[in-house]
C-alpha positions as CSV (number, residue, x, y, z in Angstrom):
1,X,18.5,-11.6,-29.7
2,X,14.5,-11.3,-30.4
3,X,13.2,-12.2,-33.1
4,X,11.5,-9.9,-35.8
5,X,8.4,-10.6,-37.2
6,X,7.7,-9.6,-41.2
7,X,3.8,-8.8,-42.2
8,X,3.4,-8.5,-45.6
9,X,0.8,-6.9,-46.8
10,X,0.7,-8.9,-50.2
11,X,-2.5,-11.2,-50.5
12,X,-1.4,-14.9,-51.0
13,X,-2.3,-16.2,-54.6
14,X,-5.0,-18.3,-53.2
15,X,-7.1,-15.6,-52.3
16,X,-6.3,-14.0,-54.7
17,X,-8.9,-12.7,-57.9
18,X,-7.9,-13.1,-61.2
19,X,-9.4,-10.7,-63.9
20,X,-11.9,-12.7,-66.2
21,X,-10.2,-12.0,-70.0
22,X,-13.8,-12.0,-72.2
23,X,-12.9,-13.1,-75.9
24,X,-14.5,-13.1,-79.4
25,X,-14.2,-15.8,-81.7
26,X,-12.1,-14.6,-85.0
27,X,-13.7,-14.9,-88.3
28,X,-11.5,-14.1,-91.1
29,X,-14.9,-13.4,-93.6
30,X,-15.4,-10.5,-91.6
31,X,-11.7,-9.2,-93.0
32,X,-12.7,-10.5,-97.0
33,X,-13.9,-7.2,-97.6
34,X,-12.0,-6.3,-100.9
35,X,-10.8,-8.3,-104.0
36,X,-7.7,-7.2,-102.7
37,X,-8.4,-8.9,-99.8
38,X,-9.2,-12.2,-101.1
39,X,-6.6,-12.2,-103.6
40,X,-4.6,-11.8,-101.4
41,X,-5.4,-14.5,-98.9
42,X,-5.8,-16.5,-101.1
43,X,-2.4,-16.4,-102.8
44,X,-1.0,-16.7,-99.3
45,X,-2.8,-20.1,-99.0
46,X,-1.5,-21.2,-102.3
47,X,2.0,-20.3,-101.5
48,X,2.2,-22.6,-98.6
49,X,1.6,-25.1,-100.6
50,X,-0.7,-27.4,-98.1
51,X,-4.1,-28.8,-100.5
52,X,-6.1,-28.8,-96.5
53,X,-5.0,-24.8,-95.9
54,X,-5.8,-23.8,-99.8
55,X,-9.5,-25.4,-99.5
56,X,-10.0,-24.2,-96.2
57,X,-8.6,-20.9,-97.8
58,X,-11.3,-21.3,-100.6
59,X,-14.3,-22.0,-98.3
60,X,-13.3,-19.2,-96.1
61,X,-13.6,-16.9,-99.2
62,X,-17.2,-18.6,-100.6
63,X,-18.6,-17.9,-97.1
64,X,-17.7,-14.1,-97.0
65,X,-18.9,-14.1,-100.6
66,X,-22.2,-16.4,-99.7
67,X,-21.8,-20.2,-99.4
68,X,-25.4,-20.8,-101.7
69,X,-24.8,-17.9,-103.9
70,X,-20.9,-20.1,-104.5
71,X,-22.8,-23.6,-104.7
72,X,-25.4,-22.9,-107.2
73,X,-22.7,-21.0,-109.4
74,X,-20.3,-23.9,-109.5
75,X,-23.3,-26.4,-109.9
76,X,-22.9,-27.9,-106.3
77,X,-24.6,-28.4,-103.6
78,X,-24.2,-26.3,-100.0
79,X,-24.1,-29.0,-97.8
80,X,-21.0,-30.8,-100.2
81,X,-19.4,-27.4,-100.6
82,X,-19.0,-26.8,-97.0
83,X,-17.5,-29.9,-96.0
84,X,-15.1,-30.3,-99.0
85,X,-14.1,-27.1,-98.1
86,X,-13.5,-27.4,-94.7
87,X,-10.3,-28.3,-93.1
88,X,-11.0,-31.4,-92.9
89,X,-12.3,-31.7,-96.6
90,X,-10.9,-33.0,-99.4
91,X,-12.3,-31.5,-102.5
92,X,-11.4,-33.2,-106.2
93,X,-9.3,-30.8,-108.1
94,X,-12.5,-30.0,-110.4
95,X,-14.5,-28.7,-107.1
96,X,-11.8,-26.4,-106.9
97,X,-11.6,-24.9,-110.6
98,X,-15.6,-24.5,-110.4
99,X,-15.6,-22.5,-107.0
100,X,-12.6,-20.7,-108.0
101,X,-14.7,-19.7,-111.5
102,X,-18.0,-19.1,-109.3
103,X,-15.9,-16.5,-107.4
104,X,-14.5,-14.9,-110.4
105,X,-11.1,-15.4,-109.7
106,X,-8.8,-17.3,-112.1
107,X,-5.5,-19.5,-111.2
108,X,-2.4,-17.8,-112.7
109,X,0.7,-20.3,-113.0
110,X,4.2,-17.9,-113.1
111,X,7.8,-18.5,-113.0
């Protein structure tokens, strides 16, 4: 018997072009539109319960609002404000009641 020969028409995957996916970094300040908004986030930080994610949370919210506008409200400086409230930061619990006040927001405790 012969032997029958296949051609496939399929490229092999070497030669093969993949589509170049073009990407955006996501800034969640663009999304802080509303006091909704914020409040929101920001009691979804809070529930978590992680101190890192809550300041993170908080700087996220003094850059939509404006990080010098924040800093000279609370007393603080820019520079400081950014990197204790980066993810990575590690602000003193007083840090955190001023920017919380220099946003308007207040804590609420509830049962």
């Amino acid at each position: 018997m012969g032997k029958i020969k296949v051609k496939s028409k399929v490229k092999s995957t070497s030669k093969t072009r993949k589509a170049k996916v073009k990407t955006i970094p996501w800034d969640v300040t663009e999304h802080l539109k509303s006091e909704e908004d914020i409040a929101n986030y920001l009691e979804a930080a809070f529930e978590d319960g992680d101190p890192s994610l809550v300041a993170a949370a908080l700087g996220d919210v003094a850059r939509a609002k404006g990080m010098s506008h924040i800093a000279e409200a609370a007393g603080l400086g820019r520079e400081s404000l950014y990197k204790a409230l980066s993810p990575e930061g590690n602000p003193e619990f007083a840090t955190v009641l001023k920017v919380v006040q220099a946003l308007g927001l207040r804590l609420k405790v509830a049962v």
